[in-house]
ZADO-1210 file (C-alpha; in nm, 4 decimals, padded with zeros to 6 digits):
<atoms>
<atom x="-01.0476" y="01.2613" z="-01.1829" code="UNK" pos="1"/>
<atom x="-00.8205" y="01.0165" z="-00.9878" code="UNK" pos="2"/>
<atom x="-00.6424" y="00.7452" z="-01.1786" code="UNK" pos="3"/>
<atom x="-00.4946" y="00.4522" z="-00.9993" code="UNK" pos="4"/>
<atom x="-00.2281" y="00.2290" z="-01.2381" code="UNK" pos="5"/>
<atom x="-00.1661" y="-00.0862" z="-01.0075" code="UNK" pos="6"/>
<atom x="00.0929" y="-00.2015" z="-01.3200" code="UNK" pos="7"/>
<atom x="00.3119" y="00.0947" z="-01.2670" code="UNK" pos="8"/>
<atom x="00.1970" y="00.1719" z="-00.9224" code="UNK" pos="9"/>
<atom x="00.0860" y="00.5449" z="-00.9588" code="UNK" pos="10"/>
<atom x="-00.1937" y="00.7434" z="-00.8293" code="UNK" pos="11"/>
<atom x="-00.2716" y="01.0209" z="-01.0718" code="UNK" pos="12"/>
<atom x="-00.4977" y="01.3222" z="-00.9265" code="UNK" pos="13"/>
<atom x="-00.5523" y="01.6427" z="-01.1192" code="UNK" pos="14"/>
<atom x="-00.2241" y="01.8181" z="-01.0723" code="UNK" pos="15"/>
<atom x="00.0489" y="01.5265" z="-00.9279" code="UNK" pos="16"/>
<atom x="00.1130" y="01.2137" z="-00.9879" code="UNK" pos="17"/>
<atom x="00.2426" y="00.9757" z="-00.6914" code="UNK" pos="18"/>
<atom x="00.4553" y="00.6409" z="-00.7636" code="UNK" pos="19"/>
<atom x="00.3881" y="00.4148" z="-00.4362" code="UNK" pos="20"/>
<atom x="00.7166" y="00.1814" z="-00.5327" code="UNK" pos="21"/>
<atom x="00.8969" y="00.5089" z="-00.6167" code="UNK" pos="22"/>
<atom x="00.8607" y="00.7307" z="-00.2977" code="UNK" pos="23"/>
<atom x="00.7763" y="00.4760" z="-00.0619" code="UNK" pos="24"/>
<atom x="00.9261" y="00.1261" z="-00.1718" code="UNK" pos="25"/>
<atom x="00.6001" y="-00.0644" z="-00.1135" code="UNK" pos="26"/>
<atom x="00.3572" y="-00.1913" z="-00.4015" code="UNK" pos="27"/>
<atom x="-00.0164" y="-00.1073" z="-00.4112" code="UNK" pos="28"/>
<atom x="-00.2450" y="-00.4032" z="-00.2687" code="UNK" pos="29"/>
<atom x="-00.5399" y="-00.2436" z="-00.1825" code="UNK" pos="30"/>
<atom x="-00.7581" y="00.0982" z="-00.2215" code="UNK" pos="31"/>
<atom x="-01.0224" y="00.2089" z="-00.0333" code="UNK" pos="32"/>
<atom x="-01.2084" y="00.5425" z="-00.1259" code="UNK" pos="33"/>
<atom x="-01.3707" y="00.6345" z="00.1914" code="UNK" pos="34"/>
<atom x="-01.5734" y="00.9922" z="00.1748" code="UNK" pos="35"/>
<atom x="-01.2840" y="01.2127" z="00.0153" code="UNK" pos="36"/>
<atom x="-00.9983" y="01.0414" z="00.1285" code="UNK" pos="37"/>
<atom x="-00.7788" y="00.7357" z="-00.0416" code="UNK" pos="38"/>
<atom x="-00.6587" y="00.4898" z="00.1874" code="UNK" pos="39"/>
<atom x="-00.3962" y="00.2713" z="00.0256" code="UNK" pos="40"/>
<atom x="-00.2450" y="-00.0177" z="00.1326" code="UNK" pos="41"/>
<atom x="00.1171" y="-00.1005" z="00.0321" code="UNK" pos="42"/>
<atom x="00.3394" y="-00.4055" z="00.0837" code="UNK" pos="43"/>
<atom x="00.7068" y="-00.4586" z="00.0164" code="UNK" pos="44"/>
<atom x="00.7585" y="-00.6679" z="-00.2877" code="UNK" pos="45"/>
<atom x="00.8256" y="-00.9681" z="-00.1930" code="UNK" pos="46"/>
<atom x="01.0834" y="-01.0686" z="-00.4762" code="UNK" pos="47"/>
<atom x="01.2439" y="-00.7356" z="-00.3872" code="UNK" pos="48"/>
<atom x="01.4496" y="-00.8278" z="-00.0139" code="UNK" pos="49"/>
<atom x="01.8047" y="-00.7169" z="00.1193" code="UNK" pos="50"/>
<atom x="02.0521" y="-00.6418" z="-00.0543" code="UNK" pos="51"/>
<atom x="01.8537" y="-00.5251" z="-00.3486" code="UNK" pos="52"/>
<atom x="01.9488" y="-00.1687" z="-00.4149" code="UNK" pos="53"/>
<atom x="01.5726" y="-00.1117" z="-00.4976" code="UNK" pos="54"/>
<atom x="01.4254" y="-00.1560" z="-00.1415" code="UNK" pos="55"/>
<atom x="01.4457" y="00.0395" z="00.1329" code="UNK" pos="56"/>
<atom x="01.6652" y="-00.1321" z="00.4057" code="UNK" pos="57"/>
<atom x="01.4035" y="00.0146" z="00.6564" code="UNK" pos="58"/>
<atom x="01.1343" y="-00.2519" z="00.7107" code="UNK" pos="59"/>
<atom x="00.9600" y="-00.0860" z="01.0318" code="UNK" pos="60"/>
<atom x="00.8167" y="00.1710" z="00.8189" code="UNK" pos="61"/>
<atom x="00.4084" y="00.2647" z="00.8373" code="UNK" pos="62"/>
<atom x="00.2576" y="00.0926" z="00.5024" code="UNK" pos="63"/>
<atom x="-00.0690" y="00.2535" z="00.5290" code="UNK" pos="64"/>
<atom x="-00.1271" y="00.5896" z="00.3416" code="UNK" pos="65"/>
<atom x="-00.4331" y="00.8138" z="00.3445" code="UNK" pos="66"/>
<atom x="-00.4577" y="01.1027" z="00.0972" code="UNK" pos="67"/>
<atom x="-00.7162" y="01.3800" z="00.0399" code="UNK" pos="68"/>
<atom x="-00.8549" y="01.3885" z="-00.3574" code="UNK" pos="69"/>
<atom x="-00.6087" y="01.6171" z="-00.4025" code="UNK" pos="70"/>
<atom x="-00.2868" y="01.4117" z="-00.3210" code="UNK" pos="71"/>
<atom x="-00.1669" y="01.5353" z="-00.0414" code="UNK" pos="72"/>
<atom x="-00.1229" y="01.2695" z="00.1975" code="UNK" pos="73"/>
<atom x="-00.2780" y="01.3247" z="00.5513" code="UNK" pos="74"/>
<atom x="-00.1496" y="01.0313" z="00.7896" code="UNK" pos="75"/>
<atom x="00.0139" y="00.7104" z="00.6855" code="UNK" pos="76"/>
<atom x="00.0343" y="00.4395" z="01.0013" code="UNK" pos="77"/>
<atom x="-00.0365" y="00.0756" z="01.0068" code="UNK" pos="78"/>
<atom x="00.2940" y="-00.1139" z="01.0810" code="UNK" pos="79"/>
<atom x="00.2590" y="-00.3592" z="01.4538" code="UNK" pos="80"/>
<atom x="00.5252" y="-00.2160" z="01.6849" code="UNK" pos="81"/>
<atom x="00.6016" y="-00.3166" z="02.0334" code="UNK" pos="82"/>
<atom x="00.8355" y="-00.1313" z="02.2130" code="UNK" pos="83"/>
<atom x="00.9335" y="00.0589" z="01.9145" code="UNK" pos="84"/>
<atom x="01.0236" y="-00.2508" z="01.7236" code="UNK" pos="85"/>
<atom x="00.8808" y="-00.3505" z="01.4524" code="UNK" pos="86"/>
<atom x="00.6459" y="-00.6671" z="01.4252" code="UNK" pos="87"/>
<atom x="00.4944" y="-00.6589" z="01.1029" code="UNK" pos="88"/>
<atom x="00.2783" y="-00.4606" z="00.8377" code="UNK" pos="89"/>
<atom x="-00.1074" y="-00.4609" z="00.8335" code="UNK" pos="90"/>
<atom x="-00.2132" y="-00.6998" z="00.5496" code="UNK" pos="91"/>
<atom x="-00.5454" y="-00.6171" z="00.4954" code="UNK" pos="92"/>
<atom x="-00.7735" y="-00.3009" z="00.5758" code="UNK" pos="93"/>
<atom x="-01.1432" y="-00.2568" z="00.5967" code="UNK" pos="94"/>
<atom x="-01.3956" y="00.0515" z="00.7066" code="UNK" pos="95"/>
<atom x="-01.6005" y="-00.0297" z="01.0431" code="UNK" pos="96"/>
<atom x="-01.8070" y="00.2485" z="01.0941" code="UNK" pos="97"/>
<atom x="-01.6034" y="00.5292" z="01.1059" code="UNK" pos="98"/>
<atom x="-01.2815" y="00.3416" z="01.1969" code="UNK" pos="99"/>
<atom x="-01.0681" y="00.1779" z="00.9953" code="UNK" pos="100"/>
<atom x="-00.9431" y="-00.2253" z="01.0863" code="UNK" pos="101"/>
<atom x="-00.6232" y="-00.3365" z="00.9896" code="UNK" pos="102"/>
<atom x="-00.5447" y="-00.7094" z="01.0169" code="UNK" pos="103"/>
<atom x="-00.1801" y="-00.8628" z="01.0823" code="UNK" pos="104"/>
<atom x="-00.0604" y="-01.2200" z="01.0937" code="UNK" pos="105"/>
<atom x="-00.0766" y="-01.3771" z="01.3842" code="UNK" pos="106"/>
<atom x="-00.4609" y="-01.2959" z="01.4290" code="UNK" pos="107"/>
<atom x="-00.3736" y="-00.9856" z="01.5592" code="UNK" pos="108"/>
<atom x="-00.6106" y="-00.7048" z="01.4668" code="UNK" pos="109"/>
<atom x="-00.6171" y="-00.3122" z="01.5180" code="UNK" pos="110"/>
<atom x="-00.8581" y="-00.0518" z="01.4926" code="UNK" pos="111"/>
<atom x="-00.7667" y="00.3076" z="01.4033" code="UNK" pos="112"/>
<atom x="-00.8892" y="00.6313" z="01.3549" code="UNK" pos="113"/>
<atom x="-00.8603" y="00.7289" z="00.9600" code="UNK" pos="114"/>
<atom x="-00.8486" y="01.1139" z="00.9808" code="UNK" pos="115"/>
<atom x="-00.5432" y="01.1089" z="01.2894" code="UNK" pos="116"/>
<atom x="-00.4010" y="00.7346" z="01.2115" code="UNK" pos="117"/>
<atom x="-00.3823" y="00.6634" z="01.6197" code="UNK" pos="118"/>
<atom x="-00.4713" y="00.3388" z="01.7353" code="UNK" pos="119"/>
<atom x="-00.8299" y="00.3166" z="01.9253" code="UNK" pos="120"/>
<atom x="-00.7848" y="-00.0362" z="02.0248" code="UNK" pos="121"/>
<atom x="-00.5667" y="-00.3531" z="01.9068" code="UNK" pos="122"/>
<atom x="-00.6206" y="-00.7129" z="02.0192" code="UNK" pos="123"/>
<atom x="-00.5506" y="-01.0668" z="01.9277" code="UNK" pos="124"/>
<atom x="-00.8416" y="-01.2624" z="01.7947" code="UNK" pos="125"/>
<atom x="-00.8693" y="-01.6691" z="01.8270" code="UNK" pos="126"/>
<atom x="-01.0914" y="-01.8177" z="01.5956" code="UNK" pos="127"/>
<atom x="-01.2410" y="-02.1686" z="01.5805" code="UNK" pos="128"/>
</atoms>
């Protein structure tokens, strides 16, 4: 059985339990089960910014996980780099076919492969 607390952001599995805020400084916003994997979505708490000893100081960091249904997590990706700097986290996450979409500000989307994490194809999207 897998338990998912979003109040004390934990995912339980049979034999570990992971806190999101804990080991990776971002809360849970969204949970897909997709076949036997968990994709979670985490963002920074927003009330939670610089200098707050509770926060990482590293924003450019990946805020997508995927875990097995065992806990042990198999990619995390997801954060909008150029360059190698930083642009922003994904803020919402949906399965297309096989893939999965993550959507940014800006009306940037991306599409990525869930088992490796690499980006199949990003573009910016104008709607009326």
């Amino acid at each position: 059985m897998i338990n998912i607390n979003i109040q004390f952001q934990n995912i339980s599995f049979k034999e570990k339990t992971i806190s999101i805020f804990n080991k990776y400084k971002l809360e849970i916003k969204q949970v897909i089960l997709f076949r036997d994997k968990i994709i979670i979505l985490g963002m920074p708490k927003r009330h939670l910014t610089p200098p707050c000893d509770y926060i990482d100081k590293d924003f450019s960091k990946d805020n997508v996980f995927v875990f097995d249904l065992q806990g042990s997590l198999l990619s995390n990706f997801g954060s909008r780099k150029e360059n190698n700097d930083f642009i922003s986290y994904s803020d919402y996450i949906e399965i297309e076919g096989e893939n999965l979409k993550l959507y940014y500000q800006s009306n940037y989307e991306a599409w990525c492969d869930i088992d490796s994490g690499k980006f199949i194809r990003e573009e910016y999207v104008f709607k009326k």
